[in-house]
C-alpha positions in Angstrom: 160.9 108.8 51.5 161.6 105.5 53.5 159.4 103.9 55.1 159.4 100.2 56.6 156.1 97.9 56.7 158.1 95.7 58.8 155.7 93.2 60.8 155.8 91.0 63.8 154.8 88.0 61.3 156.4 84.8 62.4 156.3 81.1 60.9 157.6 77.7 61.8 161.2 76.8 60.4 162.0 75.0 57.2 161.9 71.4 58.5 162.6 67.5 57.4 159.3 65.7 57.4 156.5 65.3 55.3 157.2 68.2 52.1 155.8 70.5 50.1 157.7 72.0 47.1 157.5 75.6 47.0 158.3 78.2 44.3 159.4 82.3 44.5 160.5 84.1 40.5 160.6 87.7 40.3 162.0 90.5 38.5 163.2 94.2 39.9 163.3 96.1 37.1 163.0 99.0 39.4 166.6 102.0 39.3 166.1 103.5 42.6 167.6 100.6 44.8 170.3 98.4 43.6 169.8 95.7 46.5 167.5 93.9 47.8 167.6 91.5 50.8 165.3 88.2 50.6 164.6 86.8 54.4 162.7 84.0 55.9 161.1 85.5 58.9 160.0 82.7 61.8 159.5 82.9 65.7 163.2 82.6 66.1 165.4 84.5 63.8 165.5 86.0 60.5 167.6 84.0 57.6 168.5 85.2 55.0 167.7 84.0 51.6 169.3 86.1 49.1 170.9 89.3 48.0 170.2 90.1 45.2 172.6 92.7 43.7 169.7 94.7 41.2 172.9 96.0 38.6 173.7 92.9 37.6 170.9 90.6 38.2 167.7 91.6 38.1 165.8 88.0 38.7 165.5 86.0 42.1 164.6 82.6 42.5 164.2 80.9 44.7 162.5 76.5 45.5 162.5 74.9 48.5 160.2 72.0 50.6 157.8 73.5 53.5 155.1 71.9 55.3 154.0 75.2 57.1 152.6 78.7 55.9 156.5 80.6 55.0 156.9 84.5 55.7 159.1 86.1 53.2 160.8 89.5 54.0 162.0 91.5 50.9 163.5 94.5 51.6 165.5 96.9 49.3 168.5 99.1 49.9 166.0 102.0 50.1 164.6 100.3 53.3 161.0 99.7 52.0 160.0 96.2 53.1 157.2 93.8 51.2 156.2 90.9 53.2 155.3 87.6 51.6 153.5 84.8 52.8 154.2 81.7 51.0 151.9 78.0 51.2 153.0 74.8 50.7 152.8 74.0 46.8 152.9 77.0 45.7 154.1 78.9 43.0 155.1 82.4 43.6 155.7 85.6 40.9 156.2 88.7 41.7 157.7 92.0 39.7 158.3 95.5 41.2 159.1 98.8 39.5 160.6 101.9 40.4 158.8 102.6 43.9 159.3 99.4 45.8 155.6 99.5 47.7 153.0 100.5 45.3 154.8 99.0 42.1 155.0 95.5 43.9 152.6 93.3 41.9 152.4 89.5 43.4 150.6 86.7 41.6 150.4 82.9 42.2 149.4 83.6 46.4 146.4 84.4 47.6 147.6 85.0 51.2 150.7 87.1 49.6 148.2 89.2 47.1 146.4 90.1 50.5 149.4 91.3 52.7 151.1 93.1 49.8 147.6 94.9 49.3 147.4 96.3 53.5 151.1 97.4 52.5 150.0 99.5 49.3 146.9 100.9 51.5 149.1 101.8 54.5 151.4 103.6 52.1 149.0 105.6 50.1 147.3 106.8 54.3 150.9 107.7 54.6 151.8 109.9 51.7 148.2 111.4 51.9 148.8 112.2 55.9 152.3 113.6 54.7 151.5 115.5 51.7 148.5 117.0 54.0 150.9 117.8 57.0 153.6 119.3 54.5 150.9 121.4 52.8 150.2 122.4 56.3 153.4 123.6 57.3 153.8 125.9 53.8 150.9 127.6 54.4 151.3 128.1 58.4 155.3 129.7 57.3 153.7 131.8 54.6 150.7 133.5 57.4 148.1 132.4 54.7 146.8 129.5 57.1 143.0 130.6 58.0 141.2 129.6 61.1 138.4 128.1 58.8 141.4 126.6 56.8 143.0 124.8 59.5 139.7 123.2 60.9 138.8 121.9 57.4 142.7 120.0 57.0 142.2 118.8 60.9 138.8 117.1 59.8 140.8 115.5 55.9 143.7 114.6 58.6 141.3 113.1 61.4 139.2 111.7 58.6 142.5 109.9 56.8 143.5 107.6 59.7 139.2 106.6 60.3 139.6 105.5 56.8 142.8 103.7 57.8 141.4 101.9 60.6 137.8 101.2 58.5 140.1 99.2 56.2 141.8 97.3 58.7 138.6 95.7 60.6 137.2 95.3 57.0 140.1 93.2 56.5 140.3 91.1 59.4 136.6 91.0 59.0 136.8 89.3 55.2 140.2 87.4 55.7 140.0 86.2 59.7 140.9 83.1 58.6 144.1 84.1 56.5 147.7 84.3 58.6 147.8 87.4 56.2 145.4 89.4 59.1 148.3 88.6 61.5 150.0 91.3 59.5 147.2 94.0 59.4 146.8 93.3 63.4 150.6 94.3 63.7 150.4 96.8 61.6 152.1 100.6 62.7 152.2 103.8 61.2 155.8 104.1 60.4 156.7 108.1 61.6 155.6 107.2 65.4 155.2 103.8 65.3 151.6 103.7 66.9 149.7 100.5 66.0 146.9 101.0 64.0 144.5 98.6 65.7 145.1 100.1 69.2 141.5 101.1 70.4 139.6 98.9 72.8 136.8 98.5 70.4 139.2 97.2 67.8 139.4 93.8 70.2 136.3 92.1 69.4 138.0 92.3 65.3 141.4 90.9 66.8 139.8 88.3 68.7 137.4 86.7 66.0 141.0 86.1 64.1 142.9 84.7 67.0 139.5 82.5 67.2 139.7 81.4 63.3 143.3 81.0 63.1 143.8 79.1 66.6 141.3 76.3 64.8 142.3 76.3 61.4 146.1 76.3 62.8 146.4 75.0 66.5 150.2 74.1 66.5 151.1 76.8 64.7 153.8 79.2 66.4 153.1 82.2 65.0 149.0 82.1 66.3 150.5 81.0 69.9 152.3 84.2 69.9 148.9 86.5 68.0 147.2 84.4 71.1 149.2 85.3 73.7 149.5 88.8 72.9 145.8 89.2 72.4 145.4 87.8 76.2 147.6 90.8 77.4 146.1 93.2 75.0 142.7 92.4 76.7 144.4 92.5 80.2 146.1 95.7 79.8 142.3 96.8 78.3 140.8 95.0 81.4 143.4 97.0 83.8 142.1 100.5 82.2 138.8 99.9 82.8 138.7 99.2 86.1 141.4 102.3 87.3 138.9 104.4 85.3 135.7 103.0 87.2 137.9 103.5 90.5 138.3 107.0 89.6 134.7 108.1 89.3 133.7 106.8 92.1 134.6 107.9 95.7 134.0 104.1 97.3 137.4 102.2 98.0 135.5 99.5 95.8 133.5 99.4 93.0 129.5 98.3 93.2 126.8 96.6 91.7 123.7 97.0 91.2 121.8 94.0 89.5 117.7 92.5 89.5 117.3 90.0 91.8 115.1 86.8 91.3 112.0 89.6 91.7 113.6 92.0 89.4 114.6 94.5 92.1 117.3 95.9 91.4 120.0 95.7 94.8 123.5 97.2 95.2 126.3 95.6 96.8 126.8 98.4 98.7 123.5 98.4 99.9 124.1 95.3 102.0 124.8 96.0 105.6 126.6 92.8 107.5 130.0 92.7 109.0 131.4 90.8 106.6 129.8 90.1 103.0 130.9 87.7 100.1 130.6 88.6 96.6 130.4 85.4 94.5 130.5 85.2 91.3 129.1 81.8 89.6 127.0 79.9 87.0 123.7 78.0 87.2 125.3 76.3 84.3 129.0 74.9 86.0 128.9 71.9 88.0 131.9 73.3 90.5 129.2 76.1 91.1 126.6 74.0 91.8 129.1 71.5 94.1 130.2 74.6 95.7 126.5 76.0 96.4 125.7 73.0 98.5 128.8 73.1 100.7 128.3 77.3 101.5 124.8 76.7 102.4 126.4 75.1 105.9 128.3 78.1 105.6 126.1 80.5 105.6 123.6 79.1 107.8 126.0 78.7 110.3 127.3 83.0 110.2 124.6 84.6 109.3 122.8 85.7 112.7 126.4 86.3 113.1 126.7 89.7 110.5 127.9 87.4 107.7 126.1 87.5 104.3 126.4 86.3 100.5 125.7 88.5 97.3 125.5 86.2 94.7 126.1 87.1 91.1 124.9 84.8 88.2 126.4 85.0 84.9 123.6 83.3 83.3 122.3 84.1 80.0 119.4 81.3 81.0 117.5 83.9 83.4 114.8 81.4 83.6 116.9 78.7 84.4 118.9 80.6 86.8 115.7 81.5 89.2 114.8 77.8 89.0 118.0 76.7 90.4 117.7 79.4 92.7 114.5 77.9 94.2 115.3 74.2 93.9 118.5 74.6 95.8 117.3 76.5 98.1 119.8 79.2 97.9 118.5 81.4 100.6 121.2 84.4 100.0 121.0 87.4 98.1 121.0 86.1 94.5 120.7 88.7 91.4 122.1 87.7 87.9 124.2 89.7 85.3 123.0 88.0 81.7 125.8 90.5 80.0 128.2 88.2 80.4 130.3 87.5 78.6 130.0 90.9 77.5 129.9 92.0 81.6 131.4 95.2 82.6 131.3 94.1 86.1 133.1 90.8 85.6 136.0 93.1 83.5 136.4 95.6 86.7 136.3 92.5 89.3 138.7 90.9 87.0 136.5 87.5 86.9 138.4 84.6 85.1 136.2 81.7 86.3 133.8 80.6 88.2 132.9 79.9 91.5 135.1 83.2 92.1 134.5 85.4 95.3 135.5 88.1 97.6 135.3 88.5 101.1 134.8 92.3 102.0 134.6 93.8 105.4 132.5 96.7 106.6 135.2 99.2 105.7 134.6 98.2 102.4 138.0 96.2 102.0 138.7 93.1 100.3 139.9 90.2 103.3 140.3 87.2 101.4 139.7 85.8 97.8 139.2 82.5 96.7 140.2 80.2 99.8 140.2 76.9 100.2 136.7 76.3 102.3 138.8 75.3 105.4 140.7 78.3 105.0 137.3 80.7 104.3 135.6 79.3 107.3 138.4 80.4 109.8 138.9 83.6 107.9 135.1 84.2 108.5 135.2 83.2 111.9 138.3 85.3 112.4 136.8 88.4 110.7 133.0 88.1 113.1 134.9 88.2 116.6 
């Protein structure tokens, strides 16, 4: 059966600078593919290697000078595909047999003895999930399928791709900072194509590698892209969870109900004025604090007028908060959130820094968003005739 464990696993290019001799051997002594195409895989193009023609020549071999991590594509005529990831100074062996995947035995790399492992796993989930799903099929064709029957092989199935994902975040849990987790996080199951990784609680796994690998390999190409792709996987995450919230509830936008310095807990919806800022800042961040002392003129100027200020902290420091709070003089409604970074509120309001605010109306609509103070103060003006 063919199956491809093709990955999104980029490097940097061979290049002319400082070098680092590198080394690939192997054998196929394998009679069920008679090619097999050897390819350099980086953020621009594949290259190919080698072909090596199995009949006549069963070795490959392969030096060269890198001073980056290289990703080696090997794939046979069957269309199986083992990916390699090759370090500067180096010395690479490898043998397969028969069946390209699970015969595939690498020595000489750690990184490479990792990702050629997460193939072998991946493979084995698949046959199980096939051999379960054909097993399934005879016995539905034959009338011999039971209801009790079908619930147990819905719980082996269910149970096979939990096991699946369990190894995964073990992985990028042990090996976060190994380029061979970029692999497992592009992993996909190769009959739909579905990522493995592709639950929102499967983020917090993602990001610690995107943390380890960003330090241990700052100009590396291949982490900018795992980088940037995390960022959208967390905005697209972001999105959902605020069109869900919006859902479930029947307000045009969503509230929030935090303790105050008191501990009282008050609701943004709660707060009857004409017009109403939520502002999100830190006791912590010196723009907050800057900011703070020019909205006090601000807001002692409209507020007889129907304008007030809900104030959300996202300090950890609930202590330190309240003092600020008191020293400043910050007469407002002022409630903290000490979830963040962890905040649900800051994912549905979509908070990338602070200060951040929104001006809100008594219909409940959003009339302005992060303005330059000229521009707020006429906008507030404008908004209380």
């Amino acid at each position: 059966m063919k199956r491809i464990y093709l990955f999104a696993i980029c490097a940097l290019a061979l290049v002319a600078c400082k070098r680092s001799n590198v080394s690939i051997q192997g054998t196929f002594t394998g009679t069920e593919y008679d090619k097999v195409i050897v390819s350099e895989i980086t953020t621009r193009k594949n290259t190919i290697i080698d072909t090596v023609d199995i009949k006549n020549n069963k070795e490959f071999n392969y030096s060269g000078n890198i001073t980056e991590p290289m990703f080696v594509s090997m794939k046979s005529s069957g269309g199986d595909v083992i990916n390699l990831l090759v370090n500067p100074e180096e010395n690479l062996k490898f043998s397969v047999g028969n069946n390209f995947i699970t015969t595939f035995d690498v020595q000489g790399s750690k990184d490479s003895e990792l990702m050629v492992e997460a193939a072998q796993n991946l493979y084995k989930t698949e046959y199980s999930i096939d051999s379960l799903q054909a097993i399934f099929a005879k016995e539905s064709l034959a009338g011999t399928l039971s209801s009790e029957r079908k619930k147990e092989m819905d719980k082996i199935y269910m149970s096979l791709f939990a096991k699946q994902r369990s190894y995964s975040r073990r992985f990028l849990n042990e090996n976060h900072n190994s380029l061979a987790s970029i692999f497992v996080i592009y992993q996909k199951y190769s009959r739909d194509k579905r990522y493995i990784l592709n639950r929102s609680n499967d983020l917090p796994f993602i990001k610690m590698v995107v943390d380890s690998l960003s330090a241990k390999y700052p100009k590396n190409r291949r982490v900018a892209v795992l980088k940037k792709d995390y960022s959208e996987m967390e905005s697209t995450y972001n999105a959902s969870v605020v069109a869900d919230y919006m859902s479930s509830t029947e307000s045009s936008l969503p509230d929030l109900k935090l303790p105050d310095v008191k501990g009282d807990s008050i609701s943004l919806n709660s707060v009857n004025s004409k017009l109403k800022m939520l502002y999100f800042w830190s006791a912590s961040n010196k723009n907050c604090v800057l900011f703070n002392n020019t909205l006090k003129s601000i807001y002692k100027k409209y507020k007889n007028r129907g304008f007030e200020i809900y104030a959300v902290s996202l300090d950890a420091d609930n202590e330190g908060w309240k003092k600020l709070v008191k020293f400043d003089q910050l007469n407002w409604i002022n409630v903290n959130d000490a979830n963040f970074p962890n905040s649900l509120q800051t994912r549905i309001w979509n908070i990338q820094q602070v200060p951040s605010y929104f001006l809100i109306n008594n219909k409940n609509e959003i009339v302005g968003k992060n303005l330059t103070m000229k521009k707020l103060e006429i906008r507030i003006e404008n908004q209380l005739k």
